[in-house]
PAPANU-901650 format. One record per residue (C-alpha): chain; x, y, z; residue number from 0. Coordinates in Angstrom, 1 decimal, padded with zeros to 4 digits, always signed. Layout:
BEGIN
REC  kette       x       y       z   nr
REC      A       X       Y       Z  NUM
...
END
This chain:
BEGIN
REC  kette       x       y       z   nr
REC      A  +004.7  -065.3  +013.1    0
REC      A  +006.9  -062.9  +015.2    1
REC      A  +005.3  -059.5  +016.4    2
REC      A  +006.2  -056.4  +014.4    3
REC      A  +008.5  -054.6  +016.5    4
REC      A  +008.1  -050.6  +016.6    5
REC      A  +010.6  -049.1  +014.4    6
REC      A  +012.2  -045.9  +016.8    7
REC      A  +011.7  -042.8  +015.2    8
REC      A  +014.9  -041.8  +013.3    9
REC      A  +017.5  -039.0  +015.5   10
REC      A  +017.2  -035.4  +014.7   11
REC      A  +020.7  -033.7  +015.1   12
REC      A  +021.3  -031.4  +017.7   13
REC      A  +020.2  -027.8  +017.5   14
REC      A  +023.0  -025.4  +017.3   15
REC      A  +022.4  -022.0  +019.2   16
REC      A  +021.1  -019.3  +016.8   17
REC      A  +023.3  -017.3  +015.5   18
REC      A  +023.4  -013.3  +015.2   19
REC      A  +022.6  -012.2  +012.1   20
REC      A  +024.6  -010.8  +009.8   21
REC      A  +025.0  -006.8  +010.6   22
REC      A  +023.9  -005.6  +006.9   23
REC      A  +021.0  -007.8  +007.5   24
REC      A  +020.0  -006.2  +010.4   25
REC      A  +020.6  -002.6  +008.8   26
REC      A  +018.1  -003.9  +005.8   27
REC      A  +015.4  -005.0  +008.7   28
REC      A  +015.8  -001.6  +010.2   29
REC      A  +015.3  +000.3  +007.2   30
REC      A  +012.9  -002.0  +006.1   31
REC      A  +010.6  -000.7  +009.1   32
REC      A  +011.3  +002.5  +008.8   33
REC      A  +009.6  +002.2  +005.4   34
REC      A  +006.5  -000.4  +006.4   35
REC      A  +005.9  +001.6  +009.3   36
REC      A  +004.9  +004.6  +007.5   37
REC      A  +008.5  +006.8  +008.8   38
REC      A  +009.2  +007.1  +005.6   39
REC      A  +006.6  +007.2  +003.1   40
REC      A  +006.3  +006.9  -000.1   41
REC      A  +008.0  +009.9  -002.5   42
REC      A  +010.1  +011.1  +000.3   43
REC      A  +013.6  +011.0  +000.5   44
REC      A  +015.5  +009.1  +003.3   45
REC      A  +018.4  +010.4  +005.1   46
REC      A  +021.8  +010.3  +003.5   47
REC      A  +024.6  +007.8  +003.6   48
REC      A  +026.5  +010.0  +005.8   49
REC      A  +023.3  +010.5  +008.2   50
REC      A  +022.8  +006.8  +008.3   51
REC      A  +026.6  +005.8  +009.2   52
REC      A  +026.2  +008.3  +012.4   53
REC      A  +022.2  +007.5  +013.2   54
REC      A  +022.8  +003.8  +013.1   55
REC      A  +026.5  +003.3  +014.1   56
REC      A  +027.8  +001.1  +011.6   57
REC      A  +030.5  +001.4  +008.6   58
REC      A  +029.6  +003.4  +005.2   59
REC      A  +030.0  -000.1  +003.6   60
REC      A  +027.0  -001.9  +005.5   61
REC      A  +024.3  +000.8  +004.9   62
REC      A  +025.6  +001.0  +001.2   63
REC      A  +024.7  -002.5  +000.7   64
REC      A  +021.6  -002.3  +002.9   65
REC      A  +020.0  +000.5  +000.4   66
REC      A  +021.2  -001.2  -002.5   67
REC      A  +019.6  -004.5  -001.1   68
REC      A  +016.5  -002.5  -001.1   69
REC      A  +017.1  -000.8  -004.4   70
REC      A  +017.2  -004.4  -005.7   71
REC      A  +013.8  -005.2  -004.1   72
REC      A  +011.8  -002.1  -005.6   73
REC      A  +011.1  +000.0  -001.9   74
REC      A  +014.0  +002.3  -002.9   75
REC      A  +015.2  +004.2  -006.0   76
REC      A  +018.5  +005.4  -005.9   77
REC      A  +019.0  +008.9  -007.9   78
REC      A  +022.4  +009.9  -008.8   79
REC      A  +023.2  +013.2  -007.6   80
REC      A  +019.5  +013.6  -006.1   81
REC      A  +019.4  +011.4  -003.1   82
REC      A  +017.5  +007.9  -002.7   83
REC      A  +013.8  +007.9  -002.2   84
REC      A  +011.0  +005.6  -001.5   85
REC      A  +009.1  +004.0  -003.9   86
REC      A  +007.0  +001.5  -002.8   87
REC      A  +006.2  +000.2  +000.8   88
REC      A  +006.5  -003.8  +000.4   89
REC      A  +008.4  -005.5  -002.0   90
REC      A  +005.6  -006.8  -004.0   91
REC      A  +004.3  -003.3  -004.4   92
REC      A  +008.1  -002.8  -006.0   93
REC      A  +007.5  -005.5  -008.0   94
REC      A  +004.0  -004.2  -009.4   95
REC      A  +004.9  -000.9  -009.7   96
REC      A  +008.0  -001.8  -011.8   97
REC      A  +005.8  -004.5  -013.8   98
REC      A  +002.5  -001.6  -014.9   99
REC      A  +004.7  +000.5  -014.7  100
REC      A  +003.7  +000.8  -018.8  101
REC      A  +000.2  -000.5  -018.2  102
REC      A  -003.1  +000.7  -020.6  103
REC      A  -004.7  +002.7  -018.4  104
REC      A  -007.6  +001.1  -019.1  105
REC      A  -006.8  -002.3  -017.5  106
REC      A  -005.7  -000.8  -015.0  107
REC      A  -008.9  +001.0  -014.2  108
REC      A  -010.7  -002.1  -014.5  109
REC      A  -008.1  -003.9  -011.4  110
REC      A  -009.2  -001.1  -009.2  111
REC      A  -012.9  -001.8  -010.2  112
REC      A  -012.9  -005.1  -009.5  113
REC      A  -011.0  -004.5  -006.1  114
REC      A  -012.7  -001.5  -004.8  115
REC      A  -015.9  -003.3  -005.6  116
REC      A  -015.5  -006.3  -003.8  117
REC      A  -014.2  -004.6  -001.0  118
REC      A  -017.3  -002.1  -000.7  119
REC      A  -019.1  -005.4  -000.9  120
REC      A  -017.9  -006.7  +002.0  121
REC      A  -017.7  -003.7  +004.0  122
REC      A  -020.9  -003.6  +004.1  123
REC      A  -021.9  -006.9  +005.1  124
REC      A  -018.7  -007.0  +007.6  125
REC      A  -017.8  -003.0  +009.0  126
REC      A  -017.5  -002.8  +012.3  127
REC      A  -018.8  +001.0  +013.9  128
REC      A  -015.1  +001.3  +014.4  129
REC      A  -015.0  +000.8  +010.5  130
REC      A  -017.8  +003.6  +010.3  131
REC      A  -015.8  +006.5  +012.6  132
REC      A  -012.6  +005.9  +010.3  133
REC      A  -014.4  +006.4  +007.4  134
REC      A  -016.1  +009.3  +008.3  135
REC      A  -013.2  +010.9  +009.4  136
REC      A  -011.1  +010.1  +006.2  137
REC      A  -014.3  +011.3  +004.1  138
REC      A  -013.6  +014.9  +006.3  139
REC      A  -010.2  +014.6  +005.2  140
REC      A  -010.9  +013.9  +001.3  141
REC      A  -013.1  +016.9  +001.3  142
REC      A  -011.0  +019.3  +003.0  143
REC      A  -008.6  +018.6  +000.4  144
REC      A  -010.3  +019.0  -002.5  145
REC      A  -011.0  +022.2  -001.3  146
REC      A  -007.8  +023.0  -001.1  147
REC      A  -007.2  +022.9  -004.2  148
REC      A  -004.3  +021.0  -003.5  149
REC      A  -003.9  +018.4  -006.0  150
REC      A  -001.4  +015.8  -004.3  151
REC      A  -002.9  +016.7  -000.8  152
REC      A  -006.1  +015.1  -002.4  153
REC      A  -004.7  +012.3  -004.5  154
REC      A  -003.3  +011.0  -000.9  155
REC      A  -006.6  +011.6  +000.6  156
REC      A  -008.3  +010.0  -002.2  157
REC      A  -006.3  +006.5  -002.1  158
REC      A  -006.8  +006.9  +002.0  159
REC      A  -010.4  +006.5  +002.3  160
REC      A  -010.5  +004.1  -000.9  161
REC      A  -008.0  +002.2  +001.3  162
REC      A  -010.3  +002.4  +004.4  163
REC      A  -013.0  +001.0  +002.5  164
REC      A  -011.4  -002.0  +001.6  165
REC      A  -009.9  -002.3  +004.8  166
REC      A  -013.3  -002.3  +006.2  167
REC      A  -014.0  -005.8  +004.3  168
REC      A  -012.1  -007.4  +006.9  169
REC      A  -010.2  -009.4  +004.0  170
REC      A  -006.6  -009.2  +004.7  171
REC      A  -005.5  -011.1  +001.9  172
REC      A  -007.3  -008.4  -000.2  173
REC      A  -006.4  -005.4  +001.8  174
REC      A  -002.6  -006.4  +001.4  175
REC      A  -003.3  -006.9  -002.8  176
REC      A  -004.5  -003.2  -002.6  177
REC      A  -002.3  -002.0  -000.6  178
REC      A  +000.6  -003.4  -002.3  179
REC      A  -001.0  -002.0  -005.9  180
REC      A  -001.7  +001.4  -004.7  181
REC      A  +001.6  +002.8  -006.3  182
REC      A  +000.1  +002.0  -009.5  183
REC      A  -003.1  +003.3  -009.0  184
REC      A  -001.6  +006.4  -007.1  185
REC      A  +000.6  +007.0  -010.6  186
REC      A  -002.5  +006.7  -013.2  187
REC      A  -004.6  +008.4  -010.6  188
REC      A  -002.1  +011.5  -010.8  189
REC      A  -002.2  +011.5  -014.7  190
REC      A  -005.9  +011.3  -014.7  191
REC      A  -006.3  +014.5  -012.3  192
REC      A  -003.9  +016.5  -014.1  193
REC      A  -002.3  +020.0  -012.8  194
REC      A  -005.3  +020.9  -011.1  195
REC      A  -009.1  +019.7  -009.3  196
REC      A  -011.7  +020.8  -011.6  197
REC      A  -014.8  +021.2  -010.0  198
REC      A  -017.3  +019.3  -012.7  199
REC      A  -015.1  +016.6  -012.4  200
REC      A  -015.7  +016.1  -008.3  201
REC      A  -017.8  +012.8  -007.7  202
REC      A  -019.1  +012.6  -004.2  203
REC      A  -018.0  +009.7  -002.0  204
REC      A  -020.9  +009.8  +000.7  205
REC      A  -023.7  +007.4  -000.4  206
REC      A  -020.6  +005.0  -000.7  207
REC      A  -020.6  +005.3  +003.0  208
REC      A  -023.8  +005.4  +003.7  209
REC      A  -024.4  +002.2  +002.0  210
REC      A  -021.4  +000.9  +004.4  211
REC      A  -023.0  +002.3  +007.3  212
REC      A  -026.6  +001.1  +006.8  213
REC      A  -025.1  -002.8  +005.8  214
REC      A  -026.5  -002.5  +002.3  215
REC      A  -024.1  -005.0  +000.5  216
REC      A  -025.7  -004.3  -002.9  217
REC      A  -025.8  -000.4  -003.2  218
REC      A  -022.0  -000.2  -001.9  219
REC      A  -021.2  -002.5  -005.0  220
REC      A  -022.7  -000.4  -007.2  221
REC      A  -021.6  +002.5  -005.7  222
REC      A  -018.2  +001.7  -006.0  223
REC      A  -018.6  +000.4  -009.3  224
REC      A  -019.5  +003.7  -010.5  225
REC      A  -016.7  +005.7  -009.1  226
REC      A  -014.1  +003.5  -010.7  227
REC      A  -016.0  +003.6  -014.0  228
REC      A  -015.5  +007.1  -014.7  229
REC      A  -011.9  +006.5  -014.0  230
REC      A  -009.8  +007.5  -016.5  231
REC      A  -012.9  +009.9  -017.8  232
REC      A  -011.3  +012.6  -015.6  233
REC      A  -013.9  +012.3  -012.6  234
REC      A  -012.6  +012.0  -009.5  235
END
């Protein structure tokens, strides 16, 4: 019997040299980023056609098709006679916020639950004392707003330490789910507070950190559990 004989591996083809990409691409990746990156945030409205033209050095044409481009993908929403502003930081988020956009307030409420839960969970069992000085400091923040009285001041300080919490889990996978949902919850969290912070509806944060701090797994569960439980009940 004749000995098998290796079989070569079959040729790859040669690798051309990369090529530049297109310029409108590179336009979206810049705007992009200036989105991601927090530049631009959410609500605000980005520079105009005109400003883009002279910031970025490229024709009217490119940076038309570059916001539409992310018009299309739900981080921009282009008002006629208003300006275009930013709507969502990823294009999942875009995608969410468009899709519960009409969602029962109620479901929704019970998402954030079931996030904010787990995430407490797991920042206790996983914070770092990094973890504990950040939340701290966005639990300052929160307060200082509500005593402000400034209600959009404290719905952004609100979702901020919420965001931290679940940050502090350590899950990035969940983290980025949150992140990319806080739109939503930012929108039914404006409806719930209304035109103004009423003080019998303020629910203390604290002994959610304190659980966090002291590594309890099981009172940071529940304490969550009962913040996003009144939800929708007007406490905040």
């Amino acid at each position: 019997m004749n000995a098998r004989q290796p079989i070569d591996p079959p040729s790859l083809p040669a690798l051309s040299a990369p090529h530049r990409a297109p310029l409108a691409t590179q336009v979206i990746a810049t705007l992009r980023h200036q989105i991601t990156s927090g530049q631009w945030p959410v609500g605000s409205r980005i520079p105009t056609e005109p400003e883009l033209v002279e910031q970025l050095g490229v024709a009217r044409n490119t940076v038309r098709e570059a916001v539409r481009a992310l018009a299309h993908n739900g981080l921009l929403d282009i008002r006629q006679g208003s300006g275009t502003y930013v709507v969502a930081t990823s294009e999942l988020a875009g995608v969410m916020h468009r899709r519960f956009a009409g969602a029962d307030l109620r479901h929704v409420a019970e998402l954030r639950s079931a996030l904010e839960t787990a995430g407490a969970r797991l920042a206790a069992r996983r914070r770092t004392d990094a973890d504990v000085q950040q939340l701290d400091g966005l639990l300052v923040r929160r307060e200082a707003a509500w005593d402000s009285g400034d209600v959009e001041h404290f719905i952004d300080a609100d979702r901020s330490l919420h965001m931290g919490v679940v940050s502090a889990s350590h899950n990035e996978v969940l983290a980025a789910v949150y992140a990319d949902l806080g739109e939503v919850l930012r929108a039914y969290l404006r409806q719930d507070v209304g035109e103004e912070l009423r003080p019998e509806n303020y629910m203390d944060h604290a002994r959610l950190l304190e659980a966090i701090r002291a590594q309890d797994a099981e009172a940071a569960s529940k304490e969550a559990a009962s913040h996003t439980a009144e939800w929708g009940q007007g406490a905040l």
